[in-house]
C-alpha positions, 0 to 999 in steps of 0.5 A: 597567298591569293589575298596577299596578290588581291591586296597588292593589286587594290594597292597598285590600283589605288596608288595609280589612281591617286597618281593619276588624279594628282596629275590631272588636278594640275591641268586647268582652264587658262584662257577663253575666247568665245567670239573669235573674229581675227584671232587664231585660225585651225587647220582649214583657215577657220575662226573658232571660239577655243579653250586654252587648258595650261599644265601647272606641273613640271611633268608632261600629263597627257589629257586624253579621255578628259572632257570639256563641258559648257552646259552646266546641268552636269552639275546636278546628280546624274550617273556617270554616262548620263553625264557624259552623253552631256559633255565633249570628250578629248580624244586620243591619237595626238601627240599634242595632247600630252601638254608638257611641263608649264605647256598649253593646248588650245581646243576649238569648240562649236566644231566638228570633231571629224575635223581634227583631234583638238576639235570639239562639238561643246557649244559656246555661244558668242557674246554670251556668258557661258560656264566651262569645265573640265572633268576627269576621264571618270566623267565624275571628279570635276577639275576645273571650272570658270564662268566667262563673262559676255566679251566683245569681238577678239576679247578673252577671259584668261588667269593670271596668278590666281585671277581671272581677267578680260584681255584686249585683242592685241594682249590676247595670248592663246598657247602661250603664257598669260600676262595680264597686267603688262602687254604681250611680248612681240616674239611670243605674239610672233610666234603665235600669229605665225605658227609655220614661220611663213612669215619669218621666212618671208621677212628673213629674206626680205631682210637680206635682199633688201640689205643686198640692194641697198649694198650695191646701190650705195657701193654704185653711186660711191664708184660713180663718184669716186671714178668722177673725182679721180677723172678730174684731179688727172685732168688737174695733175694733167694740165699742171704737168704741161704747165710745169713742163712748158715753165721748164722749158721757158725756163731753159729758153730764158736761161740759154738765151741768159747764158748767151747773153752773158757770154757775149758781154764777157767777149765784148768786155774781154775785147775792149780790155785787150784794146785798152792794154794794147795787148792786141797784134799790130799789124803794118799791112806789110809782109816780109818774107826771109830766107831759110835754109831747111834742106829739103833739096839737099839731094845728098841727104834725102837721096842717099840710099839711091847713090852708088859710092866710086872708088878712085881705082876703079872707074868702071864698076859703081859701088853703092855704099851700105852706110853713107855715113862711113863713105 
């Protein structure tokens, strides 16, 4: 039973063990830069060489307890510790060294490891060939290695499909995928220029105020324009109202004074019709007056009502008569 436990454990160790070497065989060295004069800076604002390590997989490998080695004695048979007494270790205690599927994770060399976790005390020298090299955390098996050859200021040395080839500054990419044939994209060279978005934000509003005054200004001048045009076609509908109304009048001046006239002719013309007819009056200056008899002093006819009727008997009694008409 004890050799059946001892002999899934070898097991388990041995698979473990291939697992983890398969995985740490798709981590490789993607990109150098040994003399950094304007390209990225770390934490505190400093321009160092770096290391881009690339995850080839589509697994997240954490690549802690690896090591970096720029001197190339580690090649020579050693034991291990002696090996790694000559080779900078990735330590532990960052979530960015678990590289994510088709990720990167750029490692700043000729540092001070105290500095920061993806800072490493392996020595390249600017401007000057140098040999890298990534080892597995055995500090024996050798995973990946590159010679990099003297480059100029901001110039790296980057794979691409297979091939290594030095970049120009302005197509250097560190943290992002290579392109070496055709240039950097603006948004990944964007998003690596400026890692905190300091710059978009600035520039997002930058945008809008810029949108804003230019809104205002534009919509001001338009009112500006716009109350001068409607100012002077009032002024315009204003003075040909006045002249309508003054032509109105006139008009009705010219049109009483035309009716006057008119009616003054007819009369005249009426006039000297009537004397060519001799329908008009003639008058002999001489006044004749004729008698009539209208009966306005008949006191029997006006003043019946104050008349006492007499009878022939009676002298001394007046009667008034009810009806004259009967009497």
């Amino acid at each position: 039973m004890n050799r059946i436990g001892l002999l899934l454990s070898v097991l388990a160790v041995t698979v473990s063990s291939a697992v983890f070497g398969q995985g740490a065989k798709n981590i490789v060295i993607s990109e150098v830069m040994t003399n950094n004069t304007q390209s990225i800076v770390d934490e505190f604002g400093q321009r160092e060489a770096w290391i881009e390590l690339a995850n080839t997989s589509f697994s997240t490998y954490n690549v802690r307890g690896m090591f970096i080695a720029t001197d190339k004695s580690v090649l020579q048979p050693m034991s291990a510790p002696e090996r790694i007494s000559r080779m900078s270790m990735i330590p532990s205690g960052d979530d960015r060294t678990a590289i994510g599927a088709r990720k990167h994770l750029v490692l700043y060399c000729n540092s001070n490891p105290a500095k920061g976790k993806l800072h490493l005390a392996a020595p390249v020298k600017a401007s000057e060939p140098v040999w890298i090299a990534l080892y597995n955390g055995n500090g024996v098996e050798l995973i990946d290695s590159v010679t990099v050859p003297a480059l100029a200021a901001d110039q790296s040395f980057a794979r691409h499909g297979g091939r290594w080839s030095v970049k120009s500054a302005e197509n250097v990419t560190p943290g992002i995928s290579n392109f070496i044939e055709a240039s950097e994209s603006k948004i990944d060279k964007f998003k690596r220029e400026d890692p905190h978005g300091f710059a978009m934000a600035i520039m997002a509003m930058g945008i809008v105020f810029t949108c804003l005054a230019t809104l205002w200004i534009f919509f001001t001048i338009f009112g500006i324009i716009m109350r001068r045009f409607v100012g002077k076609n009032s002024q315009a509908v204003g003075q040909q109202t006045v002249g309508v109304a003054s032509g109105e009048r006139e008009a009705s001046v010219a049109t009483a004074e035309h009716i006057d006239m008119e009616l003054y002719m007819a009369v005249i013309g009426m006039a000297l019709k009537q004397y060519e007819d001799n329908v008009h009056d003639v008058e002999s200056g001489i006044i004749t007056i004729r008698p009539k008899d209208t009966g306005w002093d008949d006191e029997y006819s006006q003043m019946t009502h104050f008349h006492e009727a007499i009878t022939p008997t009676d002298h001394s009694a007046p009667r008034i008569p009810t009806n004259p008409q009967k009497d």
